[in-house]
DSSP file (Angstrom, degrees, kcal/mol; ACC not computed):
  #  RESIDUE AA STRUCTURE BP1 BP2  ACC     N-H-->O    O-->H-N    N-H-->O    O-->H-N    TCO  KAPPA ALPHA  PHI   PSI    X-CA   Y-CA   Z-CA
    1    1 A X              0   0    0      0, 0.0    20,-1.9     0, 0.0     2,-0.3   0.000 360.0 360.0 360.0 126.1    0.0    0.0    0.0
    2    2 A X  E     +A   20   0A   0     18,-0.2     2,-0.3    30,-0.0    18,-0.3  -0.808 360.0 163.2-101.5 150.6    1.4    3.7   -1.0
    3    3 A X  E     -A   19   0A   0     16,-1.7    16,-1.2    -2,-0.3     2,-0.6  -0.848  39.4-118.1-164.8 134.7   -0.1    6.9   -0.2
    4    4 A X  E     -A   18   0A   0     -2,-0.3    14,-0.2     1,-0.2     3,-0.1  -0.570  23.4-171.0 -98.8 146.1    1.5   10.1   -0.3
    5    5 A X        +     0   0    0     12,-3.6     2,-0.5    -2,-0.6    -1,-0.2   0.740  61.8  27.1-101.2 -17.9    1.6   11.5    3.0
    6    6 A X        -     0   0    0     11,-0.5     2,-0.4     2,-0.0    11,-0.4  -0.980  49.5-169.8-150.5 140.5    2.9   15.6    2.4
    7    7 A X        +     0   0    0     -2,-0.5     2,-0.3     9,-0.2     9,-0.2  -0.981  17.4 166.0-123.4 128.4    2.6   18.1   -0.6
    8    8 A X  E     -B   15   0A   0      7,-1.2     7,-2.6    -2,-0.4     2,-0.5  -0.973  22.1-154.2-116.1 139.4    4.6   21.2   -0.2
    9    9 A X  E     +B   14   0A   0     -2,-0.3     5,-0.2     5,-0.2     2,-0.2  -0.943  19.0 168.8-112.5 109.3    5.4   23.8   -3.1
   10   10 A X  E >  S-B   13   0A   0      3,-1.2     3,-1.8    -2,-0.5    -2,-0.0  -0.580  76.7 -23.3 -80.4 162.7    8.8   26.0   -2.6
   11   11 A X  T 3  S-     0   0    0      1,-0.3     3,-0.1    -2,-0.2    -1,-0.1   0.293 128.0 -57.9 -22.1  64.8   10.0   28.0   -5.7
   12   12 A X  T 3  S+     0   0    0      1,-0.3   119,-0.5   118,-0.1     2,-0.3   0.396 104.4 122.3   1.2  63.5    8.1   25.7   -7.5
   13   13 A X  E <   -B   10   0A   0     -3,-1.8    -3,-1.2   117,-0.1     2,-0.4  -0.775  56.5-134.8 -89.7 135.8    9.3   22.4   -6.8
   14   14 A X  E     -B    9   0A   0     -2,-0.3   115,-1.5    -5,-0.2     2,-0.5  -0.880  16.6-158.4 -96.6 138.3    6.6   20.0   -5.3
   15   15 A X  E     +BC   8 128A   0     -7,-2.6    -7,-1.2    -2,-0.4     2,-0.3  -0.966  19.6 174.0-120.0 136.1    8.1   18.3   -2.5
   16   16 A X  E     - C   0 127A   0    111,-2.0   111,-2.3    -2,-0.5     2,-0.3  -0.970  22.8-149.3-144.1 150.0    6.0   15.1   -1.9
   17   17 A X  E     - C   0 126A   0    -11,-0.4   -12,-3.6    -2,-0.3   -11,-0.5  -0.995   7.3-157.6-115.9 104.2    6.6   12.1    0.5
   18   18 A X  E     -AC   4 125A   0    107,-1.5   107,-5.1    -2,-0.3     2,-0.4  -0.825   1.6-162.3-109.8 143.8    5.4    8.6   -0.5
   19   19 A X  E     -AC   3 124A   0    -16,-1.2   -16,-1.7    -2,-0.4     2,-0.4  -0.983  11.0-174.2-122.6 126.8    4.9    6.4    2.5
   20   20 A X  E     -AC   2 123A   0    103,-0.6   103,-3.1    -2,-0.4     2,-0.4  -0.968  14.9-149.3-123.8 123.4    4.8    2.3    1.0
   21   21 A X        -     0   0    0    -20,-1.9     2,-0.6    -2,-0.4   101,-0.2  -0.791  14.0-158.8-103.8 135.3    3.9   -0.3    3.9
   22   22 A X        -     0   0    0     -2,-0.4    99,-1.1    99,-0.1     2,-0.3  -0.742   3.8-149.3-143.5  93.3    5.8   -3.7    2.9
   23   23 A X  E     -G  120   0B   0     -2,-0.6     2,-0.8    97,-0.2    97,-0.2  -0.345  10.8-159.5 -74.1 140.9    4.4   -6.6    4.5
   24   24 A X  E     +G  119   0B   0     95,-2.2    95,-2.9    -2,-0.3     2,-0.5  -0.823  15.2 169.3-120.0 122.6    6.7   -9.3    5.2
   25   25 A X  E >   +GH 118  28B   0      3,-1.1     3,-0.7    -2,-0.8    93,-0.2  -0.919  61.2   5.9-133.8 131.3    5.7  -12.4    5.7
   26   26 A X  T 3  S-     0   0    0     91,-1.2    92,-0.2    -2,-0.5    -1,-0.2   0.868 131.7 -60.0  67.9  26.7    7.5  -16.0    6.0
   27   27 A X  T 3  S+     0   0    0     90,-2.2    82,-1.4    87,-0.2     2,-0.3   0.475 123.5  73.2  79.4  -4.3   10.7  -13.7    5.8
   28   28 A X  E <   -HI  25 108B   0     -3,-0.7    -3,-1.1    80,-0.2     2,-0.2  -0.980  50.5-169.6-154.0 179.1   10.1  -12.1    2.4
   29   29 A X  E     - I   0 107B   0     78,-1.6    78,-1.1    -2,-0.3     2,-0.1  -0.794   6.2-166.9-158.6 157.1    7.9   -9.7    0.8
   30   30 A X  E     + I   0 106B   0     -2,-0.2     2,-0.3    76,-0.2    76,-0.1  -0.751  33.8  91.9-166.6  98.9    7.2   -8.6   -3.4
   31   31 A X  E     - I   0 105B   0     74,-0.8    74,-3.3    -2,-0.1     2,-0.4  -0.926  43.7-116.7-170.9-143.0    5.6   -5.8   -4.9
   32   32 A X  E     - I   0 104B   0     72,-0.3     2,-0.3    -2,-0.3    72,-0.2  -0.863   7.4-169.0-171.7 160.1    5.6   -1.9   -6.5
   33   33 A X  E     - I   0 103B   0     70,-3.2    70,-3.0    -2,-0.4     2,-0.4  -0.947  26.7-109.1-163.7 166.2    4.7    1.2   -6.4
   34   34 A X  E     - I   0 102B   0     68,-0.3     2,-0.3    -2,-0.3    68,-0.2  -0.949   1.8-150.1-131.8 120.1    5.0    4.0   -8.7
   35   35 A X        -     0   0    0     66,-0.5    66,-0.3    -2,-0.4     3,-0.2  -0.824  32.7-126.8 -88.4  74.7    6.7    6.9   -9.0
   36   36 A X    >   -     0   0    0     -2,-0.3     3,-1.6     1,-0.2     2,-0.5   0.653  44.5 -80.4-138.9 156.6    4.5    9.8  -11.0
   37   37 A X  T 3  S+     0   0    0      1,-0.3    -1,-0.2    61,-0.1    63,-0.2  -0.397 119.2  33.2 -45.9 101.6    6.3   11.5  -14.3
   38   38 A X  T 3  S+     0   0    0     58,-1.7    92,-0.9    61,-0.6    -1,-0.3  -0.141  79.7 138.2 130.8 -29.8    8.6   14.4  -13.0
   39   39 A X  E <   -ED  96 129A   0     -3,-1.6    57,-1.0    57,-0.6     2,-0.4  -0.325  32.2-168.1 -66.5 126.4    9.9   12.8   -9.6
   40   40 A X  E     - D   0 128A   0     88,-2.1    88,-1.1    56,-0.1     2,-0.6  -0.974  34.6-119.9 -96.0 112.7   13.7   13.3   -8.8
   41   41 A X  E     - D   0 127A   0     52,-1.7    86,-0.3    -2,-0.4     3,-0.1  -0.654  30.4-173.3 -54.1  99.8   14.2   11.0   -5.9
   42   42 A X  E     -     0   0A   0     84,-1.5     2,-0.4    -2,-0.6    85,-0.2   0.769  58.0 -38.2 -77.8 -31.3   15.3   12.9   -3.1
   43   43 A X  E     - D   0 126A   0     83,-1.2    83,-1.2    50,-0.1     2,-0.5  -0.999  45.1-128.7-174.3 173.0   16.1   10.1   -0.3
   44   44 A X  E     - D   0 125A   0     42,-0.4    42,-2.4    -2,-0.4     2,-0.3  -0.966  23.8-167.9-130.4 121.4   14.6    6.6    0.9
   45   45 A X  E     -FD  85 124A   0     79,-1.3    79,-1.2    -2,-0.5     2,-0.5  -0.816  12.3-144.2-105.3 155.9   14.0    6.4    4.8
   46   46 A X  E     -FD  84 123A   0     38,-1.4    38,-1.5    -2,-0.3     2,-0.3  -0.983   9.2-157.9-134.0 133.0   13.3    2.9    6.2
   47   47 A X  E     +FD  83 122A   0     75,-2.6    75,-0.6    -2,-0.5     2,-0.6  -0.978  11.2 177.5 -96.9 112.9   10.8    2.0    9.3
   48   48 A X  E     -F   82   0A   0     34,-2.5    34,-1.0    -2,-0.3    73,-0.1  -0.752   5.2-174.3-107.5 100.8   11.0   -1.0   11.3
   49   49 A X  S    S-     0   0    0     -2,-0.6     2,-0.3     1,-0.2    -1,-0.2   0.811  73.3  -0.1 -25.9 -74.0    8.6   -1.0   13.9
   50   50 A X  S    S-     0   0    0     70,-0.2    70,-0.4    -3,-0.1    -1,-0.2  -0.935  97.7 -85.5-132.1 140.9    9.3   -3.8   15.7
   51   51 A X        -     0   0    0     -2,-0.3     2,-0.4     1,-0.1    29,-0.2  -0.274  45.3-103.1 -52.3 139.8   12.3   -6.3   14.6
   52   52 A X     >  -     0   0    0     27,-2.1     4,-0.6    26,-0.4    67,-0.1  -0.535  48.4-139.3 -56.3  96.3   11.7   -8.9   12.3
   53   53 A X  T >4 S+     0   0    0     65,-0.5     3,-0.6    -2,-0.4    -1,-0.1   0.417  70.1  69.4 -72.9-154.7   11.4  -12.1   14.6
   54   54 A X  T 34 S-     0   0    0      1,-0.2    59,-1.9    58,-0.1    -1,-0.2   0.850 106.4 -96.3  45.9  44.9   12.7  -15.8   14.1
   55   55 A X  T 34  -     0   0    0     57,-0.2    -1,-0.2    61,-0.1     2,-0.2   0.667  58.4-172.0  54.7  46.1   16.2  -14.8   14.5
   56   56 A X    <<  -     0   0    0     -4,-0.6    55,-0.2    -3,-0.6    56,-0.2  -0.593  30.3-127.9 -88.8 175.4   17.0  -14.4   10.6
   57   57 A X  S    S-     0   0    0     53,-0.7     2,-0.3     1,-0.3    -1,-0.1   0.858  85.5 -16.9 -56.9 -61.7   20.7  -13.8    9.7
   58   58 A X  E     -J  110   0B   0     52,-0.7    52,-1.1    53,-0.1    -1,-0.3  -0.931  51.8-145.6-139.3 169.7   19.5  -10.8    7.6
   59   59 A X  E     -J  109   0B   0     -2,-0.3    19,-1.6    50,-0.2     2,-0.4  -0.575  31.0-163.3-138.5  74.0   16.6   -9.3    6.1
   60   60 A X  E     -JK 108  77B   0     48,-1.1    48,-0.8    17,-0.2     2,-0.2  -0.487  13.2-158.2 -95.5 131.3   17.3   -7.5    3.0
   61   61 A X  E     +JK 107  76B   0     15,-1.1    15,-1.3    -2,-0.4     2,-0.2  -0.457   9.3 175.6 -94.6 177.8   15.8   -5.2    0.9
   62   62 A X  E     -J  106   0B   0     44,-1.3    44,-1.0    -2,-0.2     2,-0.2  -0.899   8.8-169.0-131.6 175.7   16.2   -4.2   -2.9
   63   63 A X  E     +J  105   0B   0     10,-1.0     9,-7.2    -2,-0.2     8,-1.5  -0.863  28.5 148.5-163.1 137.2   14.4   -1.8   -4.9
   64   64 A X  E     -J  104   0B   0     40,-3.3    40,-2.1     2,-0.3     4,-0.1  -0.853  60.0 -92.9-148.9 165.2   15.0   -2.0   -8.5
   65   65 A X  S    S+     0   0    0     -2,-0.3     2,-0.3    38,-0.2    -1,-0.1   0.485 106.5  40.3 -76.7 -12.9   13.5   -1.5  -12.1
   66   66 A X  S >  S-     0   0    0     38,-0.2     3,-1.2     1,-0.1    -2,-0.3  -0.798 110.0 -70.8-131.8 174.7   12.6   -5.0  -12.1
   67   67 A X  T 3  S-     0   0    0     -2,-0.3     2,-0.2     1,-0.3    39,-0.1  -0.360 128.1  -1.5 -56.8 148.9   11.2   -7.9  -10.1
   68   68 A X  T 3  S+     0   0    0     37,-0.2    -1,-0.3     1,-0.1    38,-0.1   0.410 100.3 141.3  26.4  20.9   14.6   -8.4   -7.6
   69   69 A X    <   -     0   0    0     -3,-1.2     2,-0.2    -2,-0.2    -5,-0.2  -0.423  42.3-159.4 -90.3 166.3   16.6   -5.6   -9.4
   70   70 A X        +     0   0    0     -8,-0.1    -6,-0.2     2,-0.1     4,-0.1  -0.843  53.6 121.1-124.2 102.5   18.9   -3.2   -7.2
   71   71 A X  S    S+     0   0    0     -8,-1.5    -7,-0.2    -2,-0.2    21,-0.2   0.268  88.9  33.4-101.8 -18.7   19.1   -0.3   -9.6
   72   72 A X  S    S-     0   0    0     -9,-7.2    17,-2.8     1,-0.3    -8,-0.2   0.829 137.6  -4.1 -97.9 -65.1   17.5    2.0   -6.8
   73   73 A X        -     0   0    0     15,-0.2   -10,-1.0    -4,-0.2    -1,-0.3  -0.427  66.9-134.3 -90.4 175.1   19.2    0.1   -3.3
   74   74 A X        -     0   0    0     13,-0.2     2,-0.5    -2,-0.2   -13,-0.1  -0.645  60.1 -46.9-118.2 169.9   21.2   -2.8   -3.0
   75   75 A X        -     0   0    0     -2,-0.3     2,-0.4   -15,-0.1   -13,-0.1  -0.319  62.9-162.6 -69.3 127.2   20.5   -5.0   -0.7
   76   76 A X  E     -K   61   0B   0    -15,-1.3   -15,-1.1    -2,-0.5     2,-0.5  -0.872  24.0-129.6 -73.1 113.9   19.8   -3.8    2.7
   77   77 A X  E     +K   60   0B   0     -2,-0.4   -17,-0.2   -17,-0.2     3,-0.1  -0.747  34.5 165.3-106.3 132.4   19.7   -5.3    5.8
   78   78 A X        +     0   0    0    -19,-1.6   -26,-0.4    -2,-0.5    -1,-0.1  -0.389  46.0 108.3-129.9  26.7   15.9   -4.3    7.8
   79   79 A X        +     0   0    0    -28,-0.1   -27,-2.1   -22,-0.1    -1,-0.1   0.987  59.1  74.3 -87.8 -26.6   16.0   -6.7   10.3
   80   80 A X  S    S-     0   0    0    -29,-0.2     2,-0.2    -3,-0.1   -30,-0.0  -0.292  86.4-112.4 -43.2 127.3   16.7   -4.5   13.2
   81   81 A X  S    S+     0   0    0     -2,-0.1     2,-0.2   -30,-0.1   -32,-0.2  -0.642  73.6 103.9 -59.8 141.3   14.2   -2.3   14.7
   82   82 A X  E     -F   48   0A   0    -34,-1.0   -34,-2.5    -2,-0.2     2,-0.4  -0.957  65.4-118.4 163.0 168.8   15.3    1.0   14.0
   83   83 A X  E     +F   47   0A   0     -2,-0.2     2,-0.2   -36,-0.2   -36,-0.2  -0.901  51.0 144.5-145.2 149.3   14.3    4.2   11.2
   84   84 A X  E     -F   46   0A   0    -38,-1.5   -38,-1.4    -2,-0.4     2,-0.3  -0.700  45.6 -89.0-150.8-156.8   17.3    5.2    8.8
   85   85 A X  E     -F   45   0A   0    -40,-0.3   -40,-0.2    -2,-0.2     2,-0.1  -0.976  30.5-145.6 -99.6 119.7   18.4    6.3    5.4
   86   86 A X        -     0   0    0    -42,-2.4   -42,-0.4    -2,-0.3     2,-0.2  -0.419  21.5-108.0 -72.7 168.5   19.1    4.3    2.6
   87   87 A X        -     0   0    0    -13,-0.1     2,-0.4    -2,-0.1   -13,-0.2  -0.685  33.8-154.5 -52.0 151.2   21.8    4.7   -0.3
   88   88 A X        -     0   0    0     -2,-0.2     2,-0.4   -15,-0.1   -15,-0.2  -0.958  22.9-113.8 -60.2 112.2   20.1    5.5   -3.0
   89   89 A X        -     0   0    0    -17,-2.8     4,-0.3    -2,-0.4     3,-0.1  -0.456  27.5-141.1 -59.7 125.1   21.7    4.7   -6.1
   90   90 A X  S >  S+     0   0    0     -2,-0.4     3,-3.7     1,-0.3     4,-0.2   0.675 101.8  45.0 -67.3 -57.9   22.4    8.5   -7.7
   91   91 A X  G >  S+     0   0    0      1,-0.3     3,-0.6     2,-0.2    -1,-0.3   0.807 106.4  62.2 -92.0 -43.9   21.6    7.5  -11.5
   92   92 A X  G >  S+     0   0    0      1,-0.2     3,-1.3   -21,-0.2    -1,-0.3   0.879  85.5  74.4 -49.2 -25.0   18.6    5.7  -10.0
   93   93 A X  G <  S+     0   0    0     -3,-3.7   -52,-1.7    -4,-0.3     3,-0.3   0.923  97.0  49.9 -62.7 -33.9   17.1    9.4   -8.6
   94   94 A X  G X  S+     0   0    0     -3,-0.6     3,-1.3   -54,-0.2     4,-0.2   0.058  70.6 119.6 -62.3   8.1   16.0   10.5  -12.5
   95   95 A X  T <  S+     0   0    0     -3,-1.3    -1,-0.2     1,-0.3   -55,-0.1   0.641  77.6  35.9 -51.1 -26.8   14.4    7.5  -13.1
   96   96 A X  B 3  S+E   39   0A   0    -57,-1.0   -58,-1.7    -3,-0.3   -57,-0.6   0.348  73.4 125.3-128.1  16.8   10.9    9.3  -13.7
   97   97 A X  S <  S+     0   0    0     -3,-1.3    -1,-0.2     1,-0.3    -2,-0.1   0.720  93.2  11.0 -27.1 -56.8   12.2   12.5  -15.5
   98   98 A X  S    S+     0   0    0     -4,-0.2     2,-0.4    -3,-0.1    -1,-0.3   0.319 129.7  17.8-130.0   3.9    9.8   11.7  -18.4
   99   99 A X  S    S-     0   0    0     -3,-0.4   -61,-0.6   -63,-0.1     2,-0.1  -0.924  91.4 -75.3-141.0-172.8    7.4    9.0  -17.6
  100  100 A X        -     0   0    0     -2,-0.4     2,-0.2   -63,-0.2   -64,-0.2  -0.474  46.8-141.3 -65.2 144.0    6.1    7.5  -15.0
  101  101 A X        -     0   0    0    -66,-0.3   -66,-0.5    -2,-0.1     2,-0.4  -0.759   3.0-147.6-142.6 153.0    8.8    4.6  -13.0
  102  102 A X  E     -I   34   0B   0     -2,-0.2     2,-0.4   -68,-0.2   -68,-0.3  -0.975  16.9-159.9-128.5 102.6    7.6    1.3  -11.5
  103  103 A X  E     -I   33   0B   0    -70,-3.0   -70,-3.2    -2,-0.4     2,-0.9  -0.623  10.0-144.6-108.3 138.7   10.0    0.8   -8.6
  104  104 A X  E     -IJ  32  64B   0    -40,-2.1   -40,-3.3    -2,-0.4   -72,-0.3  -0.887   9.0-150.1-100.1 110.7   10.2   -3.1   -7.4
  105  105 A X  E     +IJ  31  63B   0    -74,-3.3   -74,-0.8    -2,-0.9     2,-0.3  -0.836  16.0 174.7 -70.8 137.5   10.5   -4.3   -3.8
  106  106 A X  E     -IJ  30  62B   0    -44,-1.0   -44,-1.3    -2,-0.2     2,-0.4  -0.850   7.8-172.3-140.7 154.1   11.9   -7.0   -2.7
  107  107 A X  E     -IJ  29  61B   0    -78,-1.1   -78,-1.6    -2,-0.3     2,-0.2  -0.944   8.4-173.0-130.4 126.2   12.6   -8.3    0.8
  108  108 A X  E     -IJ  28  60B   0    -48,-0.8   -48,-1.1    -2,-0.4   -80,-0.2  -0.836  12.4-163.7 -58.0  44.9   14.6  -11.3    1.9
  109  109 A X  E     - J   0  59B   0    -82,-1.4     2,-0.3   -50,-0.2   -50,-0.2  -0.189  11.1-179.1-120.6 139.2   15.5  -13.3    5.1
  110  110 A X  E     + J   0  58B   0    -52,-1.1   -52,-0.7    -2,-0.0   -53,-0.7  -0.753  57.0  19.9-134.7 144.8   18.3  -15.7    5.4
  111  111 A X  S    S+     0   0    0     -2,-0.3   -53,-0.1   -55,-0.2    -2,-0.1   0.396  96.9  58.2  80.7 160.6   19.3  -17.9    8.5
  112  112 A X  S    S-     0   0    0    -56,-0.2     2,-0.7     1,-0.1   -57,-0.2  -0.360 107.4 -49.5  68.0-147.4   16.1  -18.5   11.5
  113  113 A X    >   -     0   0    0    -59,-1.9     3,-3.0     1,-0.2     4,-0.2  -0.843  44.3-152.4-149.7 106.7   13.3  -19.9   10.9
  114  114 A X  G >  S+     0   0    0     -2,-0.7     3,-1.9     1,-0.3   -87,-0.2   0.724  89.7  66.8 -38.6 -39.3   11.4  -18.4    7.8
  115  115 A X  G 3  S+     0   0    0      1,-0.3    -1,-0.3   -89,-0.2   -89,-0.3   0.823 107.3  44.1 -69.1 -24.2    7.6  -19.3    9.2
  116  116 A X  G <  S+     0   0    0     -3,-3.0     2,-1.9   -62,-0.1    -1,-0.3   0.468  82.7  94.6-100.0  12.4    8.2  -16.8   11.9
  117  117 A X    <   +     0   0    0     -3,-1.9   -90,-2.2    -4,-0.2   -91,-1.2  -0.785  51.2 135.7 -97.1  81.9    9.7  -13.9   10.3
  118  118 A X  E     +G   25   0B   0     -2,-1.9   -65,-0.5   -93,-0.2   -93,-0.3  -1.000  18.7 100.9-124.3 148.6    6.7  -11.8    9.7
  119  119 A X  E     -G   24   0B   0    -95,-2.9   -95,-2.2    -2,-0.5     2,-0.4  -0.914  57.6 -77.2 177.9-154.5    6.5   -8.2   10.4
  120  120 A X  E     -G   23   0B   0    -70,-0.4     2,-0.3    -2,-0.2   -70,-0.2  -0.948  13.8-167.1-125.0 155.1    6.7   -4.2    8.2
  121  121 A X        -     0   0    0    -99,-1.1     2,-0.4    -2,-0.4   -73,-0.2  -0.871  12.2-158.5-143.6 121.2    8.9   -2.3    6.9
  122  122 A X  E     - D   0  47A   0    -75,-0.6   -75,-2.6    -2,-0.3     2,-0.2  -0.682   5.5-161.1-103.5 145.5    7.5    1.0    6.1
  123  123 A X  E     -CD  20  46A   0   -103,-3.1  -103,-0.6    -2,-0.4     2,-0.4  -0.636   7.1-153.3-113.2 170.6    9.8    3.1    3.3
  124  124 A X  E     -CD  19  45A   0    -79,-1.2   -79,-1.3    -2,-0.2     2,-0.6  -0.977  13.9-153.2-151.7 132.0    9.0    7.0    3.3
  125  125 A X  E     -CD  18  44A   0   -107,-5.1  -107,-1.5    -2,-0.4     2,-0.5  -0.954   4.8-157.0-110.3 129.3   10.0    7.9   -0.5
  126  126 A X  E     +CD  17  43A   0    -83,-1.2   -84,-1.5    -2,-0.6   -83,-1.2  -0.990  27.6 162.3-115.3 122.9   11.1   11.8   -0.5
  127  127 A X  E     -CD  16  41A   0   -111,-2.3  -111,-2.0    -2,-0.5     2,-0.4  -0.813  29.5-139.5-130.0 170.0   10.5   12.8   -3.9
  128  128 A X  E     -CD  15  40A   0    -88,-1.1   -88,-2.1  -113,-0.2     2,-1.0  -0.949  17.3-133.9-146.3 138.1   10.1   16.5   -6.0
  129  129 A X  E     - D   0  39A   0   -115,-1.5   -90,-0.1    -2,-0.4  -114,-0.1  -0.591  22.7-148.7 -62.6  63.6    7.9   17.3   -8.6
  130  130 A X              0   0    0     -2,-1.0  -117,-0.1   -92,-0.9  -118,-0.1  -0.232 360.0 360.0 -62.7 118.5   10.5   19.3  -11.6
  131  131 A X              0   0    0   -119,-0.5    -1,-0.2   -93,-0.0  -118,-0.1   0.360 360.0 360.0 -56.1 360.0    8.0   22.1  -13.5
């Protein structure tokens, strides 16, 4: 689920925040979301509520132009409770200069014991709107 949570206009840049909820369950997680024609990716912040239980090794995400690509992150590790900033890969931030971008999740668990690994990880997408 995406929704964009803030609109602001400075010297007319739209500054918009897309907030994507990414359930994980059995230790991994698949889907999209869409970034709207114009958006220059300003940053990726990551939520974990509560740590990811059943003891995995890691928990990684990607976020990519495809099904498992990393063209926007590389793999991350989200198993921690904890809020941070991802890399964003810089080539990745123009992605939706002229159309619309279809950004791929995907999330991972290694090590524990998969049936219990369920939990969120909520992404906060900081994006601007170029006139």
């Amino acid at each position: 689920m995406a929704n964009v949570l803030q609109k602001l206009e400075v010297n007319g840049l739209i500054d918009r925040v897309l907030r994507v909820v990414v359930p994980v369950v059995d230790g991994a997680a698949a889907g999209t979301f869409v970034l709207p024609k114009g958006a220059v990716v300003r940053g990726i912040d990551r939520d974990t509520p509560v740590a990811i239980p059943g003891t995995p090794t890691n928990t990684n995400l990607r976020l990519g132009s495809a099904a498992n690509g990393q063209q926007y992150v590389a793999d991350a590790d989200l198993k921690a409770q904890g809020y941070s900033s991802l890399t964003v890969v810089y080539a990745a931030r123009n992605a939706a200069a002229d159309a619309p971008a279809t950004v791929h999740y995907t999330v991972a668990s290694s090590g524990g014991t998969a049936a219990s690994q369920d939990g969120s990880i909520i992404l906060y997408v900081a994006y601007a709107i170029l006139p």
